[in-house]
C-alpha positions in Angstrom: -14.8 -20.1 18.8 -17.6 -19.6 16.4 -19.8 -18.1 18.6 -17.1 -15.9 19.8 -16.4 -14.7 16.3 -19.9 -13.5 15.6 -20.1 -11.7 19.0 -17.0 -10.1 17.6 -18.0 -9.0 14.6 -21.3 -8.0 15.9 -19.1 -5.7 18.5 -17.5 -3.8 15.3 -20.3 -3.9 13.0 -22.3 -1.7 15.1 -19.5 -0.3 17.5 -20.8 3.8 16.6 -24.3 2.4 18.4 -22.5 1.3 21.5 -21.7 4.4 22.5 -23.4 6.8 24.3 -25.7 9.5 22.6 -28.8 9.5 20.7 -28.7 7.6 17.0 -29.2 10.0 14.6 -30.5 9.6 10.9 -28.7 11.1 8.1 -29.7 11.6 4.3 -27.8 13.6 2.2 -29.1 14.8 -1.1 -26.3 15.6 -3.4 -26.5 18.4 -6.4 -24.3 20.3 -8.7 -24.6 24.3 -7.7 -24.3 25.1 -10.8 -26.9 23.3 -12.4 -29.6 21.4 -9.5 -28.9 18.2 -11.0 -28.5 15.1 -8.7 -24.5 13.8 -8.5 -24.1 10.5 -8.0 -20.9 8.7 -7.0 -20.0 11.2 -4.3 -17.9 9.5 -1.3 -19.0 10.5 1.8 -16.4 10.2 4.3 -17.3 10.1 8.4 -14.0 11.0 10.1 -14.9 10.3 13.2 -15.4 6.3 12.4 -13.1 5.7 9.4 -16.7 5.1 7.5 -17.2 5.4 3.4 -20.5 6.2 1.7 -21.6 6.6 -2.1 -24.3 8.8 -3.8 -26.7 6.9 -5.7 -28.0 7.4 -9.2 -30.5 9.7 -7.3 -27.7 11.7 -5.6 -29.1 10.7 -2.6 -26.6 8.8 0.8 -27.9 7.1 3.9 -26.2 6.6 7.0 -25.9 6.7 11.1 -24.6 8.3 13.3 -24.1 8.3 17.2 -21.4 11.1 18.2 -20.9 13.9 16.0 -18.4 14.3 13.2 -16.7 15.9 10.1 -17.8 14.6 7.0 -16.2 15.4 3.9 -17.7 15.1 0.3 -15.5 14.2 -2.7 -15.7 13.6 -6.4 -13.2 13.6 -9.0 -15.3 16.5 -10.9 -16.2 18.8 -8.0 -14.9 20.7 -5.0 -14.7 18.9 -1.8 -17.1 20.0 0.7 -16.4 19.6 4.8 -19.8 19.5 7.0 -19.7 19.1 10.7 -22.8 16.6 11.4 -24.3 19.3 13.6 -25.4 21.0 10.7 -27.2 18.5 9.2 -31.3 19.7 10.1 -33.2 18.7 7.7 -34.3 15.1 6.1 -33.0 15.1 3.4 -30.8 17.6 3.9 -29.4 19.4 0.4 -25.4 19.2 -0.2 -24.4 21.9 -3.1 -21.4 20.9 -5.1 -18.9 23.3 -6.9 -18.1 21.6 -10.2 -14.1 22.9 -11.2 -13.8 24.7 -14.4 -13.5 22.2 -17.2 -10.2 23.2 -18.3 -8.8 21.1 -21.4 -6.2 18.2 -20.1 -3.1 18.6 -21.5 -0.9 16.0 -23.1 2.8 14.8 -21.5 5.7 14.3 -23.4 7.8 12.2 -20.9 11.5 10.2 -21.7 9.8 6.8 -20.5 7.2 5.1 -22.3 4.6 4.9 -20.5 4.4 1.5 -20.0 7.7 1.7 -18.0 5.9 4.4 -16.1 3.2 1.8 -15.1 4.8 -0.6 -14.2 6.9 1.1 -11.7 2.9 2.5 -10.8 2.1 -1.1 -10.0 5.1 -1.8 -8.4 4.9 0.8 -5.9 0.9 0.9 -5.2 1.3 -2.9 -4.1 4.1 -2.2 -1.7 1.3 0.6 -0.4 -1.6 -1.0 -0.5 -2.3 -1.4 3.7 -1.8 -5.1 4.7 -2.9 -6.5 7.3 -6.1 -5.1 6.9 -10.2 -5.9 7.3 -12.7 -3.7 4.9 -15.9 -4.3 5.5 -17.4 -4.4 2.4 -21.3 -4.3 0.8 -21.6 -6.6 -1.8 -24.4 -6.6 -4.8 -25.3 -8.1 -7.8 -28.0 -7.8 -10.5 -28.2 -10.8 -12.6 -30.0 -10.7 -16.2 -31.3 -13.5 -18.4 -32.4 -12.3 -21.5 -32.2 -8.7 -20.9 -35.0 -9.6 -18.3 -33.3 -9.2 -14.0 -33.7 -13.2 -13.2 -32.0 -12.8 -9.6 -30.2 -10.2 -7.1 -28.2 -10.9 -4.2 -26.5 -8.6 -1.5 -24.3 -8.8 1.9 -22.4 -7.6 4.1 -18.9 -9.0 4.2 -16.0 -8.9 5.7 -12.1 -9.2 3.9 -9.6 -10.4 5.8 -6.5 -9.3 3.7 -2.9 -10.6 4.8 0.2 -11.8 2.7 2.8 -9.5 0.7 2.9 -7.4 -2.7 1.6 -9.5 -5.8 0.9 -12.5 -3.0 -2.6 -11.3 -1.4 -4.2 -13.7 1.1 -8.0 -13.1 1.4 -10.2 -14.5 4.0 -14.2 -14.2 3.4 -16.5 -14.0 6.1 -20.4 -13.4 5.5 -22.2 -11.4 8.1 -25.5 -10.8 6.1 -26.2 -11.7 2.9 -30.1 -12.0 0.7 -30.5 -13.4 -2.6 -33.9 -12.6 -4.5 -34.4 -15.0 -7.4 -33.5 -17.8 -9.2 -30.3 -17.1 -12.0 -30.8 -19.8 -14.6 -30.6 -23.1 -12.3 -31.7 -25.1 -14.9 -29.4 -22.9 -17.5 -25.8 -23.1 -15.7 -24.7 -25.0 -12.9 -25.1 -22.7 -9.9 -21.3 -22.8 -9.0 -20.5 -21.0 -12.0 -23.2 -18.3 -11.5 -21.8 -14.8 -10.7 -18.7 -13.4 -9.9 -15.8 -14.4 -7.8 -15.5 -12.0 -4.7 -12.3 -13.4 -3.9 -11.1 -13.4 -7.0 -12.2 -9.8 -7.5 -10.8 -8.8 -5.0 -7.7 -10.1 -5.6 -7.5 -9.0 -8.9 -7.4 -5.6 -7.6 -5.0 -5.8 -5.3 -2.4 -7.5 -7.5 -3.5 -4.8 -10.6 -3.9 -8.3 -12.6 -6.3 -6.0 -14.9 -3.1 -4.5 -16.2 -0.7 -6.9 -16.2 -1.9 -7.9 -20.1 -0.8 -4.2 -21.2 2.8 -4.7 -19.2 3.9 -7.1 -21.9 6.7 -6.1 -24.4 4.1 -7.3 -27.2 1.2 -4.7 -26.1 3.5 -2.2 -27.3 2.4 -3.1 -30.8 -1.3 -3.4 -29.9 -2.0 -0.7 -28.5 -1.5 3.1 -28.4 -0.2 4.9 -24.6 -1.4 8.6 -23.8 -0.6 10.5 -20.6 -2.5 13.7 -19.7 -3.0 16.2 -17.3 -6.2 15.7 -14.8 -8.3 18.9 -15.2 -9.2 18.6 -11.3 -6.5 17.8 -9.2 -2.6 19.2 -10.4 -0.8 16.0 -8.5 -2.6 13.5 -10.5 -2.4 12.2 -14.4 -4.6 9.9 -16.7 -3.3 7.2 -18.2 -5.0 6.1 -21.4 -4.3 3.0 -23.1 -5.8 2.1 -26.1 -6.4 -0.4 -28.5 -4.8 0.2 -32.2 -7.7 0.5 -35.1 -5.8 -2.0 -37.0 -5.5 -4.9 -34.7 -8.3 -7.5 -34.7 -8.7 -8.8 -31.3 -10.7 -8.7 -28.7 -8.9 -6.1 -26.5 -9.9 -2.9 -24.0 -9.6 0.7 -23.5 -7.9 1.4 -20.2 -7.7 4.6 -18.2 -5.6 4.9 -14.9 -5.6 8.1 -12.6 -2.2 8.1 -10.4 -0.7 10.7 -8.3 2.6 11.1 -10.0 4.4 12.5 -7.0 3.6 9.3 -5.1 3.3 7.0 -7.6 -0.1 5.9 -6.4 -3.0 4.3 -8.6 -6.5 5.9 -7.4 -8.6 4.6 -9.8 -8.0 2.0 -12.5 -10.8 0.9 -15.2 -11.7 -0.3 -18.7 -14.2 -0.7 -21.4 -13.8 -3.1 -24.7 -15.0 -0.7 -27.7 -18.1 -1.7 -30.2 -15.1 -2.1 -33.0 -13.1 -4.3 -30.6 -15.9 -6.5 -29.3 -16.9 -8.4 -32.6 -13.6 -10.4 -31.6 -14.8 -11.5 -28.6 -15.9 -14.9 -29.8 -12.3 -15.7 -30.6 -11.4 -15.3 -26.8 -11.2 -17.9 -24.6 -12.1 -17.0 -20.4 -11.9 -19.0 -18.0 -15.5 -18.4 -15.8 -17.3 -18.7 -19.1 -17.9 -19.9 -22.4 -20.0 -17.7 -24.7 -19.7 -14.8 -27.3 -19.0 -11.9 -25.1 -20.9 -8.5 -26.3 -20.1 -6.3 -22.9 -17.4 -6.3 -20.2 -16.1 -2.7 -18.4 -14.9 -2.0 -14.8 -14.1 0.6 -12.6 -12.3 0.2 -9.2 -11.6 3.2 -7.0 -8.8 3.1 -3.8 -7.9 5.9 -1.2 -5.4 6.6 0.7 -5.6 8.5 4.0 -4.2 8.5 7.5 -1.5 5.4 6.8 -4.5 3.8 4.8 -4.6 2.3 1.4 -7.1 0.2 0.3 -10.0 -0.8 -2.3 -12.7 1.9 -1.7 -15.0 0.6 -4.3 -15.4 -1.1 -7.6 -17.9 -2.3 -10.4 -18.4 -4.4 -12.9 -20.2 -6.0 -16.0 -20.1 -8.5 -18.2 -22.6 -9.9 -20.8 -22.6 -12.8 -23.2 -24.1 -15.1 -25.4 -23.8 -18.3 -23.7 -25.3 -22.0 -25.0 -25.4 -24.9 -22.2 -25.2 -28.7 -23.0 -28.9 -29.0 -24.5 -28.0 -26.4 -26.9 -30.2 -23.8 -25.4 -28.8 -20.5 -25.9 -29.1 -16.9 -23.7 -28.1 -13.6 -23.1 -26.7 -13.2 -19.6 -25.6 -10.0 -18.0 -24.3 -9.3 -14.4 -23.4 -6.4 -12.9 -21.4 -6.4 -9.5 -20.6 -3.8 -6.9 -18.2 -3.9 -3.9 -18.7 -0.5 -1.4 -16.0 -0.6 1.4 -18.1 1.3 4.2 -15.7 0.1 6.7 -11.8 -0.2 7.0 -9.4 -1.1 10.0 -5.6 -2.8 10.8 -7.4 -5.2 13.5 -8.8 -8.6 12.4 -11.4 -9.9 14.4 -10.6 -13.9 15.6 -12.4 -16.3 13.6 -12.6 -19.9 12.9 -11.5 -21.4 9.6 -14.7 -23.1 9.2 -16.4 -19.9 8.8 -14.9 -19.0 5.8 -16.6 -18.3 2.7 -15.1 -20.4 0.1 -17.8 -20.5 -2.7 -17.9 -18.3 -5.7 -20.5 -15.5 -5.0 -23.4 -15.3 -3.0 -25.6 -16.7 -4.5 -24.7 -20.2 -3.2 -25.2 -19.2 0.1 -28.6 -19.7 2.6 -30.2 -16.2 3.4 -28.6 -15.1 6.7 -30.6 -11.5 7.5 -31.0 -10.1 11.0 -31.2 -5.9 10.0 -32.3 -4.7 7.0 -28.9 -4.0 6.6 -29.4 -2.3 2.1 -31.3 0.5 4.1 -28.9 1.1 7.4 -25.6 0.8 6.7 -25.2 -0.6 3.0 -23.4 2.3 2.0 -25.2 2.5 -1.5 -28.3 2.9 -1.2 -30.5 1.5 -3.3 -32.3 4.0 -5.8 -36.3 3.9 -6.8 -35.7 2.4 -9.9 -33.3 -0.8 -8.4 -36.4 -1.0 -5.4 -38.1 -1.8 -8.0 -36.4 -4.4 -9.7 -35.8 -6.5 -6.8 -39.7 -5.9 -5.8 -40.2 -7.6 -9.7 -38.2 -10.3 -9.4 -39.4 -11.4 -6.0 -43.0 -11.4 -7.2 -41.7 -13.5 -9.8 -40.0 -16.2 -7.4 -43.0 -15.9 -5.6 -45.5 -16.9 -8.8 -42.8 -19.4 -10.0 -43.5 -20.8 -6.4 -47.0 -20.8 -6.6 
């Protein structure tokens, strides 16, 4: 069964390679027209094979292709732009954006407080959300210790998503996964190291980010803004913030929903310099330290009877002090990149699912150097770099 699983998997992994035609490279550089800068966070959508890509910090998106297709470029600041692969010439070939005209957003005055508004938000972006479904998803994480990169791990995975609304049911499957580095084994127990995919995952399916500002006492803690979204007239922000007076550890969240549809497309937060001083009067679950950063941003889309998680990050840093009393600075930073999404999950045994927390307790399974192929965020100069440091490192600590 096992075997047949991976031969599965292998099948839909690489099904655009199976096909006749010649495999063609494709890099994209992405700029603003307006001023030659490099855009990152640009999704680059392939039509033809339901595939998601993202600009780097460097502007710059890698992927294959076998037959050709429409690809469509999009970010929330910019006009979309439609290229038909046959155009595509040069290596790397330049992408001009049209930024909009930054026109000032515009406050509502609604009848319903918005946190009635959000709720019924929640309520019918769950009922949406596509289930049954499989994303195929590229996993990373940078790991700090000190404000010096200890470790970094990567993969490919696979979600298997199944249940109801507000009852998600996720399956992990590994297809390739690297992890350069050591994060503090003799800091932490390595169980406790890095973040939960699962529960990640989870989180944003079941909007448990914003269940804290749903209750009838966040009314008093924090202040609710709805404005217009200079970009796109179907869609409003949602900002919730923190009150000035109240002393807790609490965050700024922002929410972009389609108020036709009631549909979330991008949720996020960010705890304020003022608002973080409280932190060490917090308790959380995964750690135990004075916390100094946490923010995230998770993006979904919704297209052709799809909606799903298209990508997310986050970070989180604090002061944490194990048993001996030694104390450190720890930061992580995690990305998930859906480059993949489809209604069919593959067979597999239950004894090849991922149960740990990250993957970092997981043996190095590599068979493509899959970051540069089909990662669907390419890694920039700068994060090549990083990972070259820490694996000297390793290799020195080794020595």
């Amino acid at each position: 069964m096992r075997k047949l699983f991976y031969f599965v998997l292998l099948l839909i992994s690489t099904f655009t390679f199976a096909q006749k035609g010649e495999k063609k490279d494709i890099v994209l550089l992405i700029k603003n027209k307006e001023t030659d800068e490099v855009i990152s966070k640009v999704t680059v959508s392939v039509a033809k094979y339901n595939q998601d890509y993202f600009s780097n910090e460097e502007g710059i998106v890698k992927f294959e292709l076998v037959k050709p297709s429409k690809i469509t470029l999009s970010h929330p600041d910019f006009k979309n732009v439609v290229l038909q692969s046959t155009q595509i010439k040069e290596t790397p070939f330049v992408v001009y954006l049209q930024p909009f005209s930054q026109e000032i957003e515009e406050v509502i005055i609604t009848n319903k407080h918005p946190q009635t508004i959000l709720k019924k938000l929640i309520e019918v972006s769950e009922e949406n959300l596509t289930l049954p479904v499989r994303l195929k998803v590229y996993a990373r994480e940078f790991y700090k210790s000190n404000g010096k990169y200890a470790s970094y791990n990567d993969g490919l995975v696979n979600f298997c998503l199944n249940g109801k609304p507000n009852a998600v049911r996720i399956d992990l499957l590994i297809e390739q996964n690297r992890t350069i580095g050591l994060p503090d084994n003799d800091f932490f127990d390595r169980t406790t190291l890095g973040y939960n995919l699962n529960d990640i995952v989870k989180n944003y399916y079941e909007f448990n980010y914003l269940k804290k500002v749903l209750e009838s006492k966040a009314k008093k803690k924090f202040d609710y803004e709805i404005k217009t979204h200079k970009q796109n007239p179907n869609w409003y922000i949602m900002v919730i913030r923190p009150k000035a007076e109240i002393e807790e550890f609490l965050p700024e969240y922002k929410i972009i929903y389609d108020f036709k549809k009631n549909i979330i497309f991008e949720i996020g937060y960010d705890v304020p310099a003022e608002k973080i001083y409280f932190a060490d009067v917090t308790n959380f679950k995964v750690i135990k330290g004075s916390i100094f950063k946490s923010n995230f941003t998770a993006t979904y889309k919704q297209e052709n009877g799809f909606y799903f998680l298209l990508s997310s990050k986050e970070e989180i840093g604090f002061k944490a002090q194990n048993k001996k009393g030694i104390k450190k600075d720890i930061e992580i930073t995690n990305y998930l990149i859906t480059t993949e999404h489809s209604k069919k999950l593959v067979p597999y045994d239950p004894i090849d699912v991922f149960k740990d927390k990250s993957l970092i307790n997981k043996k190095d399974k590599i068979i493509t150097d899959y970051w540069e192929e089909n990662s669907g965020l390419v890694l920039t100069t700068e994060e090549k770099k990083i990972i070259q440091e820490i694996n000297q490192s390793q290799l020195k600590n080794i020595d």
